[in-house]
C-alpha positions in Angstrom: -18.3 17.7 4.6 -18.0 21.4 5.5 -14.5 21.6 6.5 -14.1 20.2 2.9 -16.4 22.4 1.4 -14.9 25.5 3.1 -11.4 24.0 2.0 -12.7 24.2 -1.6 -13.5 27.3 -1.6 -10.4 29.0 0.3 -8.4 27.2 -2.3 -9.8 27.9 -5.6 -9.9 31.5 -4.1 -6.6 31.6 -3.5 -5.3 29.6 -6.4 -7.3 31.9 -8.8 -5.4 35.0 -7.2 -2.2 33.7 -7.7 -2.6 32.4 -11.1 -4.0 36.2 -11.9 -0.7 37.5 -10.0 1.7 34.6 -11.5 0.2 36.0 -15.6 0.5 39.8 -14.7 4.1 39.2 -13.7 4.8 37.1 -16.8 3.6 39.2 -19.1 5.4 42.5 -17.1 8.6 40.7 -17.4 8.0 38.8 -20.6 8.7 35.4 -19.0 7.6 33.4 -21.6 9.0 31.5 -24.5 8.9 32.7 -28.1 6.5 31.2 -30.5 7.6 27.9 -32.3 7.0 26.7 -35.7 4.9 23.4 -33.7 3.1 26.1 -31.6 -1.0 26.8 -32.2 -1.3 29.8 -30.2 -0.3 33.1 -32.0 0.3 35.0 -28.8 2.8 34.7 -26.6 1.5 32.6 -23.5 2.8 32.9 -20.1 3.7 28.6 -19.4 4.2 29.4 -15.4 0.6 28.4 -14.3 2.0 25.1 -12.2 3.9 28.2 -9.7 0.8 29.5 -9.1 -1.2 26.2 -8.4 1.7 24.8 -6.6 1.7 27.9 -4.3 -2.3 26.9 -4.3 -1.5 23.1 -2.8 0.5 25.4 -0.4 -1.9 27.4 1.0 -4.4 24.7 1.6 -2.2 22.3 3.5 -1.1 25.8 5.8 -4.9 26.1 5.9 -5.3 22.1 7.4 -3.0 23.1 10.1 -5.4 25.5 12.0 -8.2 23.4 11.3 -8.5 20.8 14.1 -10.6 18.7 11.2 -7.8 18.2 9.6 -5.4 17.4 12.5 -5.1 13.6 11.5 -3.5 14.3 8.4 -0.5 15.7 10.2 0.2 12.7 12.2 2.8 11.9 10.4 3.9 14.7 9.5 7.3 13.0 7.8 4.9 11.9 5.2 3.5 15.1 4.6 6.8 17.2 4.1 8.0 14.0 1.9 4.8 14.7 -0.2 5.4 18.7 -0.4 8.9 18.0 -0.8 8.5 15.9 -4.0 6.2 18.3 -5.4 8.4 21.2 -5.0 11.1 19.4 -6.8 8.6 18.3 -9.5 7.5 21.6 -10.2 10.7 23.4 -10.1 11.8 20.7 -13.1 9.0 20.9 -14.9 8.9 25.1 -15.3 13.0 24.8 -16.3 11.5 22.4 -18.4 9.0 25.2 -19.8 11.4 27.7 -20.0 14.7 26.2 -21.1 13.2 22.7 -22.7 15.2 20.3 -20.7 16.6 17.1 -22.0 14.0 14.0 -21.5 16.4 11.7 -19.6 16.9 14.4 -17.0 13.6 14.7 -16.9 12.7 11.2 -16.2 15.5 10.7 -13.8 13.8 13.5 -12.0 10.6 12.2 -11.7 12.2 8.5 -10.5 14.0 10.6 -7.9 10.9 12.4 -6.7 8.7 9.0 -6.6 11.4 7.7 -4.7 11.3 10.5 -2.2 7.6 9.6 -1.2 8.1 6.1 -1.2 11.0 6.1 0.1 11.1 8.6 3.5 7.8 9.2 2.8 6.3 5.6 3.4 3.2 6.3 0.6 3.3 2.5 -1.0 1.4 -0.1 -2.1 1.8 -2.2 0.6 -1.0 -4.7 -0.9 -3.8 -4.9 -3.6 -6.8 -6.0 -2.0 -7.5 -9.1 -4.3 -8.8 -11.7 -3.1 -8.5 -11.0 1.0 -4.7 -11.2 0.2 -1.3 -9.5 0.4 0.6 -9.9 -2.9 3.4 -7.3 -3.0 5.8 -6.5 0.1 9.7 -5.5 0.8 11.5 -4.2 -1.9 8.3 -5.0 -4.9 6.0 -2.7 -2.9 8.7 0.1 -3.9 9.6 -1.0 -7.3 5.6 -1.3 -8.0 5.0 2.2 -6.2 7.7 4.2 -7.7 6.5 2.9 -11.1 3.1 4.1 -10.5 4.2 7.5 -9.4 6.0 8.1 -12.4 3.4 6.6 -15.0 0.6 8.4 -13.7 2.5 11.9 -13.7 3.7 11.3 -17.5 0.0 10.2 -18.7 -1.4 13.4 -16.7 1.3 15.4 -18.9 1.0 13.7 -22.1 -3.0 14.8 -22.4 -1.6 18.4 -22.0 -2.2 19.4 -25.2 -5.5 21.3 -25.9 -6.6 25.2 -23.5 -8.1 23.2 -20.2 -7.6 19.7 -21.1 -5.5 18.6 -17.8 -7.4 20.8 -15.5 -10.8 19.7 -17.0 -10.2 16.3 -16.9 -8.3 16.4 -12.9 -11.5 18.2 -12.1 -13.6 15.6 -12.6 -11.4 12.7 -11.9 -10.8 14.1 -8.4 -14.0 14.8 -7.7 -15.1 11.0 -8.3 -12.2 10.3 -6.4 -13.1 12.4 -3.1 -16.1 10.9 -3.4 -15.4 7.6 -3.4 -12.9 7.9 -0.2 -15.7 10.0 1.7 -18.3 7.3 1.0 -14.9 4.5 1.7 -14.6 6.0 5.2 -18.5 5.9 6.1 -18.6 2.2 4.5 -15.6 1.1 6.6 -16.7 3.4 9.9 -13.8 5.0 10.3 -13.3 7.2 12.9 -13.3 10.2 11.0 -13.9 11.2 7.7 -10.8 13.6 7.4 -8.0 11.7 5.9 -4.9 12.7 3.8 -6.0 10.8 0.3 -9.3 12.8 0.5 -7.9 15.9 1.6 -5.6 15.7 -1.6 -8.2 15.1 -4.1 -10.4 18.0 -2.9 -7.4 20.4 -2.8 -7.0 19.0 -6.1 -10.1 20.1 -7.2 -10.3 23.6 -5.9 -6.9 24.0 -7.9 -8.0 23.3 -10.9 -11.1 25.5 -10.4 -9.0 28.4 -9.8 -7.0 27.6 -12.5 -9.3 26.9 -15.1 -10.6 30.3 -15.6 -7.4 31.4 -17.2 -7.0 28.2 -19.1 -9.9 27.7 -21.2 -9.8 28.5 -24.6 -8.1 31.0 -25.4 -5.9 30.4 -23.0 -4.0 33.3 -21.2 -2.1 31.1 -19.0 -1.2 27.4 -19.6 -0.1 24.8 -16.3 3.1 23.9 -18.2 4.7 20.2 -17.5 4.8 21.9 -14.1 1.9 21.9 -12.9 0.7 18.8 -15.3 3.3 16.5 -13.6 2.1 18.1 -10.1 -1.5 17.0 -10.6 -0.3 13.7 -11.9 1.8 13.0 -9.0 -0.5 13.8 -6.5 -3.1 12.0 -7.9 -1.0 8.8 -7.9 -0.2 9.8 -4.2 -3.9 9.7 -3.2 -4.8 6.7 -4.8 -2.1 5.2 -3.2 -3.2 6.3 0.3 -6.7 4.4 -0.6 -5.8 1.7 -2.5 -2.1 0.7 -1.1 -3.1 0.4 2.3 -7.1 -0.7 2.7 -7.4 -3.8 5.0 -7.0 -6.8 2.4 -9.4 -8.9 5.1 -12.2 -6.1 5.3 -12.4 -5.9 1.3 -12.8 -9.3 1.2 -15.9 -9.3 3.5 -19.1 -8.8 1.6 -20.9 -7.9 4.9 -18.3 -4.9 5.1 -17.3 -3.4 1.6 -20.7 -5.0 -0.4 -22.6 -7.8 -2.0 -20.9 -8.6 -5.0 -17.1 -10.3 -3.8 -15.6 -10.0 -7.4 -16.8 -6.3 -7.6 -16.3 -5.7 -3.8 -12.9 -7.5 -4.0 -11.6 -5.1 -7.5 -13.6 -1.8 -7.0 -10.3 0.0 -4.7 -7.9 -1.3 -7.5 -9.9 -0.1 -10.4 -11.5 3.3 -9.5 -8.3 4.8 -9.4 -7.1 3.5 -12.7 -10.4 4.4 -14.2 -10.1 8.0 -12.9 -7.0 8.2 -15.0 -8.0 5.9 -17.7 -7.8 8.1 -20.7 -4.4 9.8 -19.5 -3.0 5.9 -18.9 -4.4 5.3 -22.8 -2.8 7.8 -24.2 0.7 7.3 -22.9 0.5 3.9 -23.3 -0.6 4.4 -27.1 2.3 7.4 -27.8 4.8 5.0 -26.3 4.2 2.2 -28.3 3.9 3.9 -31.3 7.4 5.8 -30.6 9.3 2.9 -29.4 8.2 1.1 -32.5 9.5 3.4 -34.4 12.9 3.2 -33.1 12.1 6.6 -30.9 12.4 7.9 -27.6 9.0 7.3 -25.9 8.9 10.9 -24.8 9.7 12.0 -28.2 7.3 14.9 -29.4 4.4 13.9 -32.2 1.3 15.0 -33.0 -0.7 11.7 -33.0 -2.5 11.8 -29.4 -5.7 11.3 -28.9 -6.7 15.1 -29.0 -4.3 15.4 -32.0 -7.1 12.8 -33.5 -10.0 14.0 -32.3 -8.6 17.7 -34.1 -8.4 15.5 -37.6 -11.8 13.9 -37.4 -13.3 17.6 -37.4 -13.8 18.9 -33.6 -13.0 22.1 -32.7 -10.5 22.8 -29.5 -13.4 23.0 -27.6 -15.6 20.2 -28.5 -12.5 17.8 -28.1 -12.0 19.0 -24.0 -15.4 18.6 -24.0 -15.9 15.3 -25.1 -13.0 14.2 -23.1 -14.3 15.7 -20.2 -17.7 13.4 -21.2 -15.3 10.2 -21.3 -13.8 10.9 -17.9 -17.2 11.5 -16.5 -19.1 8.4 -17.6 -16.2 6.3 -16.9 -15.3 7.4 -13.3 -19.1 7.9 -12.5 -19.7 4.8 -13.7 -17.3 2.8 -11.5 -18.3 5.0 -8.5 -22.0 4.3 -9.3 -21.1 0.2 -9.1 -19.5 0.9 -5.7 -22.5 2.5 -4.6 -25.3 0.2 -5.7 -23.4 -2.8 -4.1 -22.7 -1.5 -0.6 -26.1 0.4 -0.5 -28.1 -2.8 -1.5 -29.8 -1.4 -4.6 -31.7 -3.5 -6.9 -29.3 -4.7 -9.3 -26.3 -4.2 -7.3 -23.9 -2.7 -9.4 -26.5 -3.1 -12.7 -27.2 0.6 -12.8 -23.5 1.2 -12.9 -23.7 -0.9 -16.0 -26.5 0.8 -17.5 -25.2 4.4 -17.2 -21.8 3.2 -18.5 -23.5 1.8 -21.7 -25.7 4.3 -22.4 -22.8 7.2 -21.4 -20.6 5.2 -23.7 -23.2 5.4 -26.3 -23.7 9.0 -26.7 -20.0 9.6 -26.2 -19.4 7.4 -29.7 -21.9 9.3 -31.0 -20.3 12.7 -30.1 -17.4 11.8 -30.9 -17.9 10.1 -34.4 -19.9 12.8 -35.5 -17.7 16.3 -35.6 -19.4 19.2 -35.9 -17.4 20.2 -38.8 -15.9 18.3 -41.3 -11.6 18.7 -42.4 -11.2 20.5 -45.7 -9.9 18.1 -48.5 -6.6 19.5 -49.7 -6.1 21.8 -46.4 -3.0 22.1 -44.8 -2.4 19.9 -41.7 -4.0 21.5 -38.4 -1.0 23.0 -36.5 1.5 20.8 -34.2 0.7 20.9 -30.5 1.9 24.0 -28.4 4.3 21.9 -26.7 6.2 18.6 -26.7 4.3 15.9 -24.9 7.4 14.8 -22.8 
């Protein structure tokens, strides 16, 4: 746990330098774009923050190189560059996307090519979803399913990228859950070390975020743009892939291995990962039914997300990223709690999962029913988002 703890903070270190460097050279050379009518900042706002976490993911997977800890994640090293690779490529398309708002189907096409990249000569892919002690995807549906994932995930991530320290906030805490569910997945499994590539990613994740988050909280000075939100979207997909794609279907399946409870043993690797992302996935599931229906392109901009909503009912900026921070938490904790009480043998098995998840449900529909102010009849419309939601 040390190596990851030292990793943590050698990252958010580092990540919180650059993003101080990456904001002084945007506002010296005024790279930033002007301020549009759908805008809600007043200022203008340096949109360059995924360079400076990007070079952040860089300088932590430098750092695993001289740390013999960390050796087994470069023993494939093909997979590795595939996954820096991709992310490069993402990042670069997402800040000309900031900077010269690029059209969506490029976009997209970009984000199929960069999936493809690390399922492709990477080899990240769900090679089976361990349901049920069996394989049920191979060959040629293990890449359609994983490519589809990749690109889901990093469009949900960036959808939610709407509010100062929404995306960083809610990666935070989603990767956190995350790490520790692989940490306690490798002790619960035995494996031979607990240094592995999916938990490596979420904890660099994490430190990331940390560094950036200063500089994003409201009011913002620096936002991640879709570059850095598709970055932490894709590499979240990538780590749960690494876990969930590639676990033993035969060991899940064993309740003297992975827990008490086979239904919950057997679902637990497919649904912490979703969960982790689960108000991202509702979101973009919600904006593209609601666009298509319309007769739209789903990555057409609106302002009718979730944190659009939450703006309506009444909450400030800063009591919506809070609440939604509150959602993610009881959600992933929740799952993570399950996990725990039926491979540790507590009473209940997975009951006081269940009973934080109710009563963390509870007081988040209380929160979040009840603003703390209430919308002026006859006011204008709060302003559009800062951005499109591509």
């Amino acid at each position: 746990m040390k190596h990851y703890l030292f990793t943590l903070i050698l990252t958010a270190a580092l990540t919180f330098t650059l993003t101080w460097v990456v904001w002084r050279v945007s506002m010296r050379f005024k790279l930033y774009p002007g301020i549009r009518e759908r805008d809600v900042h007043k200022s203008p706002t340096p949109r360059l923050g995924g360079v400076a976490m990007f070079l952040g993911v860089l300088g932590a997977f430098a750092l695993s190189t001289a740390v013999p800890y960390f050796q087994i994640i470069w023993q494939e090293p093909g997979r590795v560059w595939a996954i820096l690779s991709a992310t490069f490529l993402i990042v670069v398309v997402g800040v000309a996307d900031d900077l010269w708002d690029l059209d969506w189907f490029l976009k997209l096409g970009a984000q199929f090519l960069v999936a493809w990249i690390i399922v492709g000569p990477g080899g990240v892919q769900i090679y089976s979803l361990p349901i049920g002690g069996k394989t049920i995807f191979s060959g040629w549906q293990s890449v359609i399913l994983s490519v589809l994932i990749i690109v889901v995930v990093m469009n949900a991530v960036n959808f939610i990228d709407g509010l100062d320290g929404l995306v960083a906030g809610v990666a935070l805490i989603a990767n956190g859950v995350f790490f520790a569910y692989t940490y306690l997945l490798a002790r619960d499994f035995e494996f031979s070390s607990y240094s592995n590539l999916a938990a490596f990613i979420a904890i660099m994740l994490v430190a990331v975020c940390v560094g950036f988050l200063p500089f994003n909280w409201n009011p913002a000075r620096m936002f991640m743009g879709d570059g850095g939100a598709l970055m932490l979207g894709l590499l979240m997909a990538v780590s749960a892939m690494l876990v969930t794609g590639n676990l033993p279907a035969q060991l899940v399946a064993d309740n003297d291995q992975f827990g008490r409870s086979q239904l919950l043993g057997a679902f637990i690797p497919v649904l912490l990962p979703i969960v982790v992302v689960l108000l991202p996935l509702l979101d973009f599931g919600l904006a593209v039914i609601r666009r298509m229906s319309k007769g739209k392109s789903p990555f057409s901009p609106d302002r009718k997300h979730l944190h659009h909503r939450m703006l309506d009912m009444g909450h400030t900026d800063r009591d919506a990223v809070l609440i939604f921070y509150a959602w993610t938490a009881v959600v992933s904790f929740s799952v993570l709690l399950m996990y725990i009480g039926t491979t540790a043998g507590w009473p209940g098995l997975y009951g006081p999962g269940v009973v934080f998840a109710v009563l963390g449900v509870t007081a988040c529909l209380i929160v979040t029913l009840m603003p703390s102010q209430r919308p002026v009849r006859g006011a204008a419309p709060p302003a559009p988002e800062r951005k499109p939601a591509a």
